[in-house]
N, C-alpha and C positions, 0 to 999 in steps of 0.2 A: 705383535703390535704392543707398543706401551703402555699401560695403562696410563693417563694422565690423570683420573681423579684424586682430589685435593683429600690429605685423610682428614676426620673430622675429631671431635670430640666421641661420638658415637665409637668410633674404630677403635679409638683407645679403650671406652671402656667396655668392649667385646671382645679384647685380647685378653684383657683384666679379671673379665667377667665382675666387672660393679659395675655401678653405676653413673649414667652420664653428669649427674650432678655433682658427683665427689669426683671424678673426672676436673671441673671444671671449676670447683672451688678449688681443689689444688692447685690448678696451674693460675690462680690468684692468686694463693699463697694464704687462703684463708685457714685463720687460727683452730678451729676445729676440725681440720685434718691433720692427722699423725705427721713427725717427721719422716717414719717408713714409710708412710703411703704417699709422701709426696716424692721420696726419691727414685721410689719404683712408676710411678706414674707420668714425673720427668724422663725416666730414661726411658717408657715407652712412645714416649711422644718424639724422644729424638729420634730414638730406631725407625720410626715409622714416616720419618720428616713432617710433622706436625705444622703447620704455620697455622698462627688462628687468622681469623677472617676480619682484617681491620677496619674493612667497610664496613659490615655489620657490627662488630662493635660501637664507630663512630657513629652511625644511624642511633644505636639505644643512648647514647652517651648525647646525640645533640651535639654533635663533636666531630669534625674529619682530620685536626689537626693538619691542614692544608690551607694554608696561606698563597693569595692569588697574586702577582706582582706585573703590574703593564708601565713597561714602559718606551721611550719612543725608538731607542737603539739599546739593543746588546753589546753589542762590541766598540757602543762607545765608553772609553776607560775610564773615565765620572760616574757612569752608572753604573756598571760590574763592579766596583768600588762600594755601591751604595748596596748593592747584592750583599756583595759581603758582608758590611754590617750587617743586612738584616740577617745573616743567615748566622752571625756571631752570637747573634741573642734568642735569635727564634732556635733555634739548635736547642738550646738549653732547656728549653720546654716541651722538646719534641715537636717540631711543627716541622712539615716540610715546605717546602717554596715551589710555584710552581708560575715560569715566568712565560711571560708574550711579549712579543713587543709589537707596536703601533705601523712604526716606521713612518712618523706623522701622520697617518692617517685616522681621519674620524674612524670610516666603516669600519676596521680593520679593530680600532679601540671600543667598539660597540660589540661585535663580536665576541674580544676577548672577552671583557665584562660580562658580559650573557654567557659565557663558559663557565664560568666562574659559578656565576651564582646558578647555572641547573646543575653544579658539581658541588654545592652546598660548600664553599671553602668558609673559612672560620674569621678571614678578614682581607680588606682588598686594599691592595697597597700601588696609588697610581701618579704618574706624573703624564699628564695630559698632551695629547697632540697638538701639534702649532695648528692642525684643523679643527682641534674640538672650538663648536660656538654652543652646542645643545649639551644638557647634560640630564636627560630622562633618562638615560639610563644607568645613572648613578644614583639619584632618584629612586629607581626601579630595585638596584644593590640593597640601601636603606631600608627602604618598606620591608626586603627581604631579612633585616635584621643584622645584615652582614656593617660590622664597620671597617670604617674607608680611612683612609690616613693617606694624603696627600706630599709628595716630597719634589722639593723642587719646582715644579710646573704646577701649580695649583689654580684655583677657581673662588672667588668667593661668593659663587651662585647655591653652591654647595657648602653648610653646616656640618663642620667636620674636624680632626684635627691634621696637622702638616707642620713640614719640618723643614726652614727654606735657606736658601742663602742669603747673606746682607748683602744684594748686588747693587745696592745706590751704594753702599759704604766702596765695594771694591772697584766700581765703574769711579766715580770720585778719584781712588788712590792711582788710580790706573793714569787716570788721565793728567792728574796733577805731577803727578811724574812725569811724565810726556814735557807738561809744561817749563817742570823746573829743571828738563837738558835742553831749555832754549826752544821747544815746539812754539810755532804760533799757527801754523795750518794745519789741525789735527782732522783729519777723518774717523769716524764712525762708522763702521762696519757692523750692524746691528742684528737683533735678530728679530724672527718673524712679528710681525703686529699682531696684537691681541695677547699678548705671552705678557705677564706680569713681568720675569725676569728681563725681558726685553725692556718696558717703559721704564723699569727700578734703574738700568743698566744704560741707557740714552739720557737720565736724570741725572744720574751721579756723573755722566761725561758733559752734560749743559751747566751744571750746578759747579764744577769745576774752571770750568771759562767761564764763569762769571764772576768766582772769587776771583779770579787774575786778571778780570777785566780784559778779555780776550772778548772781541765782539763777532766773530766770524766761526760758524759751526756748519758742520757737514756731515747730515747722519741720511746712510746708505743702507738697506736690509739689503744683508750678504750675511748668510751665517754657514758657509761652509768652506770647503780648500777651492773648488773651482768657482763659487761666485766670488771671494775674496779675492780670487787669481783675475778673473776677467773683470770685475769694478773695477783693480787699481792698475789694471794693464788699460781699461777705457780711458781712465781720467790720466795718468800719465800721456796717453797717446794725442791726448786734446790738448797738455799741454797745463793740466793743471796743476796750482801750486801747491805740494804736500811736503811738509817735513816732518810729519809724525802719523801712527794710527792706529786707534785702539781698535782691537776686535773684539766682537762680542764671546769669541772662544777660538783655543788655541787651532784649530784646523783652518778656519779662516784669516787668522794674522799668518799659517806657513805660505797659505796661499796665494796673501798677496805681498810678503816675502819673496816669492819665487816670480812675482810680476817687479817686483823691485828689482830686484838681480837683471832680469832679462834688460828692465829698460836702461840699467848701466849704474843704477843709483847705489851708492855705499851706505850700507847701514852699518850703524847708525846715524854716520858722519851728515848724512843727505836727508835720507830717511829713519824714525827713529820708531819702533813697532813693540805693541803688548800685545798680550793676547789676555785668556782668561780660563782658566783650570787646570793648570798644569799638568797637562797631559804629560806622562813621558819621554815622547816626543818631541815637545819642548825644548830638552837640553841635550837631543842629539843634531836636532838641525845645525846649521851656521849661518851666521852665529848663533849662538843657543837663545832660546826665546827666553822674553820678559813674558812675564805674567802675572796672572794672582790665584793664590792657591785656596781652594777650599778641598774639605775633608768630605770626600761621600763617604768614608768608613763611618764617621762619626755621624754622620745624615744617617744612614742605615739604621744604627742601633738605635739614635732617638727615635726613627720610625717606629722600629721593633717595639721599644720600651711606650711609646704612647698607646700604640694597639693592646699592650699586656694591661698595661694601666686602666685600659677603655675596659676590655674584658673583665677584669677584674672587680671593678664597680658595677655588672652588670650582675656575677654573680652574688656580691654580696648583699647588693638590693634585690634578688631575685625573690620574689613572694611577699614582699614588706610594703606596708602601706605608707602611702607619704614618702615615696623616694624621691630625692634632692636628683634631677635631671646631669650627667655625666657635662662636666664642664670641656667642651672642644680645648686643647691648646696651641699655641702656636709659638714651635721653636725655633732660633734663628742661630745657624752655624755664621761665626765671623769667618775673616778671608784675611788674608798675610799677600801685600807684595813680595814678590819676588823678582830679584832684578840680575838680571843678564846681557849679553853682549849684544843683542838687539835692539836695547835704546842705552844702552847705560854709555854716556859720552865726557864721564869723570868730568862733569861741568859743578 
């Protein structure tokens, strides 16, 4: 049979015959142990495959160096994006990441967060479901001492900081473009009600027909490939007049792309379609999508870097009287049109 038991510090210093404490300032590297006695005390912790106990550690330290991350999809390429930053910064600190996702579900995003916080992680990094309405138990995060850093999908129920996109700036550019290749029936394909992004993102498409004096507006909640598909395969089939249509994001402009095609319409020529985040995907369809680009790499790291920030002022006020309360902040990634053969009609 294998032995599985994990060796300890003890083990080491019972091959050694010293002691478990010089044992264990060594392998800290502390200045009152010899260079011999630490090189023999390394190499019996190799031989013996030593791993120290990082949980325990973290317990004395007030520390798991585990970072909680929920968000609403994984494998969608905006968020694994925003992964990435954080994990370009937290990295660097040793932190590891440790992600859930929602899949728009409250219960689902109550859960994670209560995983989190009975697994003591060191900070919660969330963008909320199109179902979150309650938020006690972020709430319940807080009281636990853990800070929250909101990205993208945020709350302002919750006192915190967040890292978001300018989606009245790029819903605007989005749409204005529509405008200036001739659109006058633009649809709206929107996303869920109660989502910030959603009302900033239906704003910037109202506020855009209005500088051009466009009085006819048409906002639909469709934020994915098959309601995208079946809204504009409805309103086609009725008969209605479209010649442009922003999506609230690029899976639902493919989707109701693929409802254009079928119903005979040329795009651009007919119909003239953005989307919104340049998915990759984007510029393999046909024609390749318009959109507007924003950076989750760059959303990431400001998450990362406001968490470090947050931490940081926690430890340096830690035991001082009269500490100045950590200031929330609130950063906003811009967005870049990008334009492709889906509206782009060299007008």
């Amino acid at each position: 049979m294998i032995d599985e038991k994990q060796t300890t510090i003890k083990d080491i210093a019972d091959a050694l015959k010293i002691s478990p404490s010089t044992v264990s300032r060594a392998l800290r590297n502390h200045a009152d142990i010899s260079d011999d006695t630490k090189k023999k005390i390394l190499a019996k912790a190799e031989e013996l495959d030593y791993q120290p106990n990082i949980v325990a550690k973290s317990l004395r330290n007030s520390q798991t160096f585990t970072l909680g991350i929920v968000l609403p999809s994984v494998v969608h390429h905006f968020f694994s994006t925003i992964v990435s930053g954080i994990e370009d910064v937290a990295s660097k600190q040793k932190y590891r990441l440790v992600i859930a996702q929602s899949n728009e579900f409250f219960e689902k995003e109550v859960d994670s967060v209560e995983a989190f916080i009975g697994n003591r992680v060191d900070g919660l990094f969330i963008s909320i479901a199109s179902q979150t309405k309650s938020y006690k138990h972020l709430v319940k995060a807080q009281k636990s001492k853990i800070p929250i850093v909101f990205f993208d999908r945020e709350t302002d129920e919750i006192q915190a900081s967040k890292v978001i996109v300018d989606d009245y700036e790029g819903a605007f550019h989005a749409t204005e473009h529509l405008i200036t290749q001739g659109c006058k029936n633009i649809i709206h394909l929107a996303g869920p009600d109660g989502l910030h992004i959603s009302e900033n993102r239906s704003r910037g498409y109202l506020e855009a027909l209005t500088k051009h004096n466009i009085q006819k507006n048409t906002i639909i909640v469709s934020d994915n490939f098959d309601k995208g598909y079946e809204t504009i395969k409805g309103l086609l089939a009725k008969g209605e007049v479209i010649d442009g249509i922003f999506a609230v994001n690029d899976d639902t402009a493919i989707g109701a792309m693929r409802a254009c095609k079928q119903a005979g319409k040329i795009i651009p020529t007919d119909i003239a379609i953005i989307g919104f985040g340049d998915n990759p995907v984007a510029q393999i369809v046909e024609p390749p999508l318009s959109t507007i680009s924003q950076s989750g790499f760059e959303m990431g790291q400001a998450v990362a870097s406001l968490f470090l920030e947050q931490i940081k002022h926690q430890k340096d006020t830690k035991n001082k009287d009269n500490v100045i309360p950590y200031q929330f902040q609130t950063k906003i990634i811009t967005t870049k049109l990008v334009i492709r053969d889906s509206s782009n009609r060299n007008i």
